[in-house]
N, C-alpha and C positions, 0 to 999 in steps of 0.2 A: 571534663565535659566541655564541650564549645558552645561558642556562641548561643547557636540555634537550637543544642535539643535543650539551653537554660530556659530560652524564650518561649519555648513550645512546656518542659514545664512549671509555670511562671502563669502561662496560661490555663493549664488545667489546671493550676491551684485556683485562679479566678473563676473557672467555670465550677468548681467544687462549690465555693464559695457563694455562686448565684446562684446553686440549687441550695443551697444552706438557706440562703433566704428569701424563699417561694415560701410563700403563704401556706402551701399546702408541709411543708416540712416542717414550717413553723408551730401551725398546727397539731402537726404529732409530737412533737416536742412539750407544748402544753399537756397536751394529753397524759404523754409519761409520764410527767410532775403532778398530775391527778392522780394518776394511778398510783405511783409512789405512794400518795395520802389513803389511799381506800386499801384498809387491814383488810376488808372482806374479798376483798381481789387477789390481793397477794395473796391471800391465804388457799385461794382455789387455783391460783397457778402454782403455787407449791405442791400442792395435790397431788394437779395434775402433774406435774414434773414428777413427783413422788410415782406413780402410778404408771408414766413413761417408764422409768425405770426398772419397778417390780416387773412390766409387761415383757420388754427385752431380757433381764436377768432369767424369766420364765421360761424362754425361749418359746415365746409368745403363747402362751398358755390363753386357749377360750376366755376362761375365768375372768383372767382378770383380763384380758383385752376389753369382756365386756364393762367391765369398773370404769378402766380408761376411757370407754366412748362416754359413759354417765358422769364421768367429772367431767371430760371435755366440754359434755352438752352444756352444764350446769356453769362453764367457764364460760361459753359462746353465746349462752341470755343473760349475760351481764351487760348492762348498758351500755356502761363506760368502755368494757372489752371490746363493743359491738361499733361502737364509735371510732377507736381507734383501728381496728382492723378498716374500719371503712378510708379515716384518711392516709394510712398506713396503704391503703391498694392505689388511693391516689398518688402518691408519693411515689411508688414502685412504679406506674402508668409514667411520670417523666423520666423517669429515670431510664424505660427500656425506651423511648423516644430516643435517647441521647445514643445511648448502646447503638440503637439499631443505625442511627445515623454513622457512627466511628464504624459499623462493621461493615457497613456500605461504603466508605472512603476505603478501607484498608482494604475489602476485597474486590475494588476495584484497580489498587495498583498494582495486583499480584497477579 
């Protein structure tokens, strides 16, 4: 590799790193380490996962789709899940900023 595509990246290891630590990542990162702690959580995203599963292996059977929207729901009014999806959209919000800027460089040298 030469020079320049080390420096280039060298540099997106830097720019990885400054979104690493925006406030808004940092934040969902707490978050996680919450939710780790709340058995009531994990216990309904297991569920749900459970409940993904049987829906596909059913080859989508009504039944249980309808299961899976009622766990989901029951996953989507938990606080803590409700929190983090929210900084979890802020997070995805820089991140497609950044995207959209690289897709704008690249598809203008092309």
């Amino acid at each position: 590799m030469d020079k320049e595509s080390k420096e280039i990246l060298e540099k997106t290891e830097k720019l990885i790193d400054a979104l690493k630590h925006t406030k808004n990542y940092q934040e969902v990162q707490t978050i996680k380490e919450e939710m780790k702690q709340n058995q009531e959580l994990l216990d309904q995203i297991e569920i749900v996962k459970q409940c993904q599963k049987e829906y596909i292996r059913s080859q989508k059977d009504e039944k249980k789709k309808r299961k899976l929207e009622e766990e989901q729901q029951k996953l989507e009014a938990h606080l803590l899940y409700q929190t983090y999806q929210s900084a979890l959209e802020k997070v995805d919000q820089e991140y497609r900023k950044v995207e959209e800027k690289l897709n704008q460089f690249f598809e203008s040298i092309l």
